[in-house]
C-alpha positions as CSV (number, residue, x, y, z in Angstrom):
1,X,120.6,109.2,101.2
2,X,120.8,106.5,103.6
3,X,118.9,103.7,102.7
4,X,117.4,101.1,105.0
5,X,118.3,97.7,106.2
6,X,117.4,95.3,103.3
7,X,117.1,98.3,100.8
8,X,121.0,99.0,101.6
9,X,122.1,95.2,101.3
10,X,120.2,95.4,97.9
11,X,122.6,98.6,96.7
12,X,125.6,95.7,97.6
13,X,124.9,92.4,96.3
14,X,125.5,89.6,99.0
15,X,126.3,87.2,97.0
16,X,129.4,87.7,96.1
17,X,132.6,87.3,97.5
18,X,134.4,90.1,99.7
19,X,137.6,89.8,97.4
20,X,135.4,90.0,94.4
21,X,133.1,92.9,95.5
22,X,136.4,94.8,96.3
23,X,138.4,94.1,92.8
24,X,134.5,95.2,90.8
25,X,134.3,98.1,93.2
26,X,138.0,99.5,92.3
27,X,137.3,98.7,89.1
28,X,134.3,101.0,88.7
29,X,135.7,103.6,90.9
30,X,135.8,106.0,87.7
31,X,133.7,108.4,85.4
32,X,129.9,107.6,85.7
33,X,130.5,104.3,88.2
34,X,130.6,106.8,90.8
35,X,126.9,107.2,91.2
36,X,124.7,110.1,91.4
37,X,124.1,112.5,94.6
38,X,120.5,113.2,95.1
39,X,120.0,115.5,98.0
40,X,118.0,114.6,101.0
41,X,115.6,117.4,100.3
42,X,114.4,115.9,97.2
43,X,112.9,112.8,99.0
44,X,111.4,115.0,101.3
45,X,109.8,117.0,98.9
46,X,108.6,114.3,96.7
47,X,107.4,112.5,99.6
48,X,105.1,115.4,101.1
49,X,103.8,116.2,97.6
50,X,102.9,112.8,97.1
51,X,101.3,112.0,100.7
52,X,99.2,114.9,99.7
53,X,98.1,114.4,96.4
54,X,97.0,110.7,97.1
55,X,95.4,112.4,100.4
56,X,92.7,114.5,98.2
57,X,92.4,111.2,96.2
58,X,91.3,109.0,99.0
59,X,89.3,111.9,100.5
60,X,87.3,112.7,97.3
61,X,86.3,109.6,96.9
62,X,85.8,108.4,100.7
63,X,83.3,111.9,100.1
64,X,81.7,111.5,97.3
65,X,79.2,108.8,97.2
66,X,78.7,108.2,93.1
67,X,82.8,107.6,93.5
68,X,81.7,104.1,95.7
69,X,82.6,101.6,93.2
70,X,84.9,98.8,93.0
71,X,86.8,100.8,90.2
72,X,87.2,104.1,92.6
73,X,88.2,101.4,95.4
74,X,90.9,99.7,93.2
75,X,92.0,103.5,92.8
76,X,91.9,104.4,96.6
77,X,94.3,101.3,97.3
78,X,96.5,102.1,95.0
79,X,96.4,105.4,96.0
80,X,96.5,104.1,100.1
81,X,100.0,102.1,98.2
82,X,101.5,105.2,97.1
83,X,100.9,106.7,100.7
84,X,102.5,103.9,102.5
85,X,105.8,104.9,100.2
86,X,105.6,108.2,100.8
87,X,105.1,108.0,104.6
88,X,108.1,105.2,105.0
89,X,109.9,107.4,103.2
90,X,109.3,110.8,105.4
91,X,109.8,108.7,108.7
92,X,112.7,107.1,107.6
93,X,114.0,110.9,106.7
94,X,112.8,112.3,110.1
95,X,114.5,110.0,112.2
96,X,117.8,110.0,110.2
97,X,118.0,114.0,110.0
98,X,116.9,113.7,114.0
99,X,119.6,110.8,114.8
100,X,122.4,113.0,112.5
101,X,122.0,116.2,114.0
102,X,122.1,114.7,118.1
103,X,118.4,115.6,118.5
104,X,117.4,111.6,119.3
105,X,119.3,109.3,120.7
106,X,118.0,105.6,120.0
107,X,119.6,102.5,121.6
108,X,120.4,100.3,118.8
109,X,118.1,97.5,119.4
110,X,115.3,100.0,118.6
111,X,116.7,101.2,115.6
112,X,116.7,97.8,113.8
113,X,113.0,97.3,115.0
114,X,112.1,100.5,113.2
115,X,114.0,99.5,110.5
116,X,112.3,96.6,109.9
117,X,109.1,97.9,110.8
118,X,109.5,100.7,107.8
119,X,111.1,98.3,105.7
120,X,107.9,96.3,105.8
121,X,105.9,99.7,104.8
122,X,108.0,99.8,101.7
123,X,108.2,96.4,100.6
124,X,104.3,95.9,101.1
125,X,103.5,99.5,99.4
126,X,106.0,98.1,96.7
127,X,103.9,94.7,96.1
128,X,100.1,96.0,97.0
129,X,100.8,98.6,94.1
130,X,102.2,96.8,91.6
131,X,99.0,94.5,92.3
132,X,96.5,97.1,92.2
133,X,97.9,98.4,88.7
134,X,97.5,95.0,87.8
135,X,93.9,94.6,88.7
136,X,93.2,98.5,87.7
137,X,94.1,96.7,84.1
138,X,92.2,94.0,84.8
139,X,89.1,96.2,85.9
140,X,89.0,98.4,82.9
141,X,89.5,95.1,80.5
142,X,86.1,94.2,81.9
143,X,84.5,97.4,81.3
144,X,85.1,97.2,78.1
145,X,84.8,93.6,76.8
146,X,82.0,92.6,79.2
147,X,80.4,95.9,79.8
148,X,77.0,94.6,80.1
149,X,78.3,92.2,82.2
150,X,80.5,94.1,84.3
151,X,78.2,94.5,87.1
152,X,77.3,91.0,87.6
153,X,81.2,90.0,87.4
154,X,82.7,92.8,89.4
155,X,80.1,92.9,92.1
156,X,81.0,95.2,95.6
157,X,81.7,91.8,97.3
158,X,84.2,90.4,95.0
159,X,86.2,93.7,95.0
160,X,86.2,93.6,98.5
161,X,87.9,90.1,98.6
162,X,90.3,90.9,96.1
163,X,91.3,94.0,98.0
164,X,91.5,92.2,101.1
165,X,93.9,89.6,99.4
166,X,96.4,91.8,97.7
167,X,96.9,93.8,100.9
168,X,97.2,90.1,103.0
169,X,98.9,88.8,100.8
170,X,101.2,92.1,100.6
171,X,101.7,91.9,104.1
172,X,102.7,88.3,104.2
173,X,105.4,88.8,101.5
174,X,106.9,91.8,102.7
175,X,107.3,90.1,106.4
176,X,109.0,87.0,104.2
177,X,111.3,89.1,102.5
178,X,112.5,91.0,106.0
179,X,113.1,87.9,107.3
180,X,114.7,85.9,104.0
181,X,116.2,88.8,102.1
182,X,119.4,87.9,101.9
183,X,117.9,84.3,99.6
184,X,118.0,84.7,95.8
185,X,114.8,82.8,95.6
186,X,113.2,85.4,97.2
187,X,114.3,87.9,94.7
188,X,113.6,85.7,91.9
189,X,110.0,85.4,93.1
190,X,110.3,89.1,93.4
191,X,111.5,90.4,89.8
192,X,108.8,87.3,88.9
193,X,106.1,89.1,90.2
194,X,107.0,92.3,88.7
195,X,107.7,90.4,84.9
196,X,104.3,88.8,85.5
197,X,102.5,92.5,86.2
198,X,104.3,93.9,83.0
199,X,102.9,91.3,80.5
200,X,99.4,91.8,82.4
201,X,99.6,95.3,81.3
202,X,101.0,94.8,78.1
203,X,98.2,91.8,77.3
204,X,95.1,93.9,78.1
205,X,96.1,97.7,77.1
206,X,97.3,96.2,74.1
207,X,94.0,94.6,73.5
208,X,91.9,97.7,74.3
209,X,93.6,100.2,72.1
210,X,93.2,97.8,69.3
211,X,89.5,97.2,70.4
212,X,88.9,101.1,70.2
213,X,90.8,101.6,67.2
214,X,88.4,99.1,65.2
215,X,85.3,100.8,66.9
216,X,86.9,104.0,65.9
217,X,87.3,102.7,62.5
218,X,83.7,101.3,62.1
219,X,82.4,104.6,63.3
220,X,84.4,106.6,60.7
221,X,83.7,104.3,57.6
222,X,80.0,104.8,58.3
223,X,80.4,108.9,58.6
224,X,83.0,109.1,56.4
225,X,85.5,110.8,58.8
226,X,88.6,109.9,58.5
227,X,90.3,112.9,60.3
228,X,88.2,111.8,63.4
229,X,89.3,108.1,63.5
230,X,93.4,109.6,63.2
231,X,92.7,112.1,66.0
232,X,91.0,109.4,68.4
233,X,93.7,106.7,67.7
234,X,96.5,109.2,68.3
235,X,94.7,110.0,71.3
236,X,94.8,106.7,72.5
237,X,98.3,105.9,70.9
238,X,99.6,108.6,73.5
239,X,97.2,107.4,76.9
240,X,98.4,103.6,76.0
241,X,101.8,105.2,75.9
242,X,102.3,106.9,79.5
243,X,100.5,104.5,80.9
244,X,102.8,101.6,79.9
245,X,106.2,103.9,80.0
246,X,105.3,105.4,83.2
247,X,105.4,101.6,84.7
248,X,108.5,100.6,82.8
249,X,110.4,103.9,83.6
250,X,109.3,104.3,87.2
251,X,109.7,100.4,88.5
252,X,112.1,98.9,85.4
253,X,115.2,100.4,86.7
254,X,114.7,98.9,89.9
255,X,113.7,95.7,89.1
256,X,116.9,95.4,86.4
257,X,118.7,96.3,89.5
258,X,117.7,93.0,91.2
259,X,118.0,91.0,87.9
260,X,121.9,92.1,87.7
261,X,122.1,91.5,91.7
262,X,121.1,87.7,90.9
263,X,123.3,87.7,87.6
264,X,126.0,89.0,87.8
265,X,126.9,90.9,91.3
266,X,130.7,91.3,90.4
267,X,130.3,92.4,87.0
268,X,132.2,95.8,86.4
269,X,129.3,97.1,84.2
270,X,126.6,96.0,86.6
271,X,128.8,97.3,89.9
272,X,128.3,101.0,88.0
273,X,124.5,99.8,87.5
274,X,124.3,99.4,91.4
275,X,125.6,102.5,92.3
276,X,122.5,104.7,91.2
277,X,120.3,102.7,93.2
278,X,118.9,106.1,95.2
279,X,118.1,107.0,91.4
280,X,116.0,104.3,91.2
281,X,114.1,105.1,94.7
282,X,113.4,108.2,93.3
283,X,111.7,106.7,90.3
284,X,109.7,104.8,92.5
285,X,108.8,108.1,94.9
286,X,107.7,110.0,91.4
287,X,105.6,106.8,90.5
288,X,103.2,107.9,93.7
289,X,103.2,111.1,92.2
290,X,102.1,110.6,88.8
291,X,99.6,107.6,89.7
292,X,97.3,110.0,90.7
293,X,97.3,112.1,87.2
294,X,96.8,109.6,85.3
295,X,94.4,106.9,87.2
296,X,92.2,109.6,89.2
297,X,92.6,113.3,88.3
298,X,91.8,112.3,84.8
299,X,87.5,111.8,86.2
300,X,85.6,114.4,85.6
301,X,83.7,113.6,88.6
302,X,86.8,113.1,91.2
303,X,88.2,116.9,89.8
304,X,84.4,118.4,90.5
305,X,84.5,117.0,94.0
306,X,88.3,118.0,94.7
307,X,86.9,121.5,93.7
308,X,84.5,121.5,96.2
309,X,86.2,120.5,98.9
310,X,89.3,123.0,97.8
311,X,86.6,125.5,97.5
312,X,84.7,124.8,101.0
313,X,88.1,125.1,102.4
314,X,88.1,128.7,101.6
């Protein structure tokens, strides 16, 4: 697959040397350096199943009015992120199968506008979800530790300006790093970003599993139910679990990518690295399709009003 503009100078590192990218490159031409082919079909059908799957998202919850809270908005954006990947990543599809095949013929100043047009799709869907997963964390960290507070500190107009900033502040970077994206700094403050977002993550799930496991404890003592306490904490072992290795499998790979990029671009070993970089799109494309499972289909009331509306369809 075709990648575009600063996506494909990301696959080859720019700062290194034309004789040295040449001696790395035929020096990894062998065995498992030589990539892996992943058919255009697949981003197609990854991208349609996740533009509709965050679609009945966003509409159950534009249509159900008990879902009008600032955690089912911090849902919806992330959900709206995941649309902006899948969309950038159907029209970038469309017009390259269109372009291949003779069907549209583009003058070449065009093209590059486009590109860069898309290319500001991604990178803002890139840094507006990361954020959101960030302040989903942050949201449910509340719930639990201030919950008779939570409505006083997470009022409707405070998750309003925090959405309002992550997507200004999402546009703002992804129109810096279009314009500076051949700059190292601006991949350090990228791979930054994303370090910063892990920890986050790590921090407050961390602190909420162990939070319910001493209220699951507590409980047990006093009813003597020990089986009930190992059931729960499993329980939680295992949500804790996809939660965080979904986010380290579906945006690590990508984000080492960058860190060997800055490191060490003519390294044989990180040359190999480099040349599964459409793997590592893909990750990112099945990241839009499992956000869904496990930050919105898992409500009770979200699935009863995606029934309806599935139902009142027939």
């Amino acid at each position: 697959m075709l990648t575009l503009a600063p996506l494909r100078l990301l696959r080859e590192p720019w700062n290194a040397s034309e004789g040295n990218q040449s001696n790395a490159t035929a020096g990894a031409s062998s065995g498992w350096c030589q990539g892996l082919s992943i058919p255009n079909e697949l981003f197609l059908t990854l991208g349609l199943v996740s533009l509709v799957e965050n679609l009945l998202v966003v509409a159950a919850i534009l249509k159900n009015r008990n879902l009008h809270s600032p955690t089912y908005y911090f849902i919806c954006c992330l959900t709206v992120s995941d649309m902006l990947v899948s969309i950038s990543n159907l029209v970038e599809m469309l017009f390259m199968l269109l372009m291949e095949h003779g069907m549209l013929v583009i003058h070449t100043s065009i093209v590059r506008h486009m590109d860069n047009i898309i290319d500001m799709l991604i990178c803002s869907s890139v840094v507006s979800s990361l954020s959101f997963l960030g302040v989903i964390a942050v949201d449910r960290y509340i719930t639990i530790f201030y919950a008779l507070r939570y409505h006083s500190i997470m009022t409707l107009q405070r998750a309003v300006v925090t959405m309002a900033s992550i997507w200004l502040a999402s546009t703002v970077s992804s129109t810096v790093f279009i314009t500076y994206y051949h700059n190292t700094t601006i991949l350090l403050c990228l791979i930054g970003f994303f370090l910063f977002m892990l920890v986050l993550m790590l921090v407050l799930y961390i602190h909420m599993f162990a939070l319910a496991r001493r209220h699951l404890h507590s409980i047990s003592s006093q009813q003597k139910q020990p089986a009930v306490y190992r059931g729960s904490s499993l329980k939680g072992a295992v949500t804790l679990t996809i939660i965080l290795g979904v986010f380290f499998i579906c945006w690590g790979p990508f984000f080492f990518h960058l860190i060997l990029i800055v490191t060490c671009p003519t390294n044989p070993f990180c040359t190999c690295f480099f040349s599964y970089f459409n793997l590592f799109l893909i990750l990112i494309i099945c990241n839009s399709v499992i956000d869904p499972l496990i930050y919105a289909f898992r409500s009770q009331e979200l699935r009863r009003t995606l029934r309806e509306m599935v139902l009142c369809s027939w």
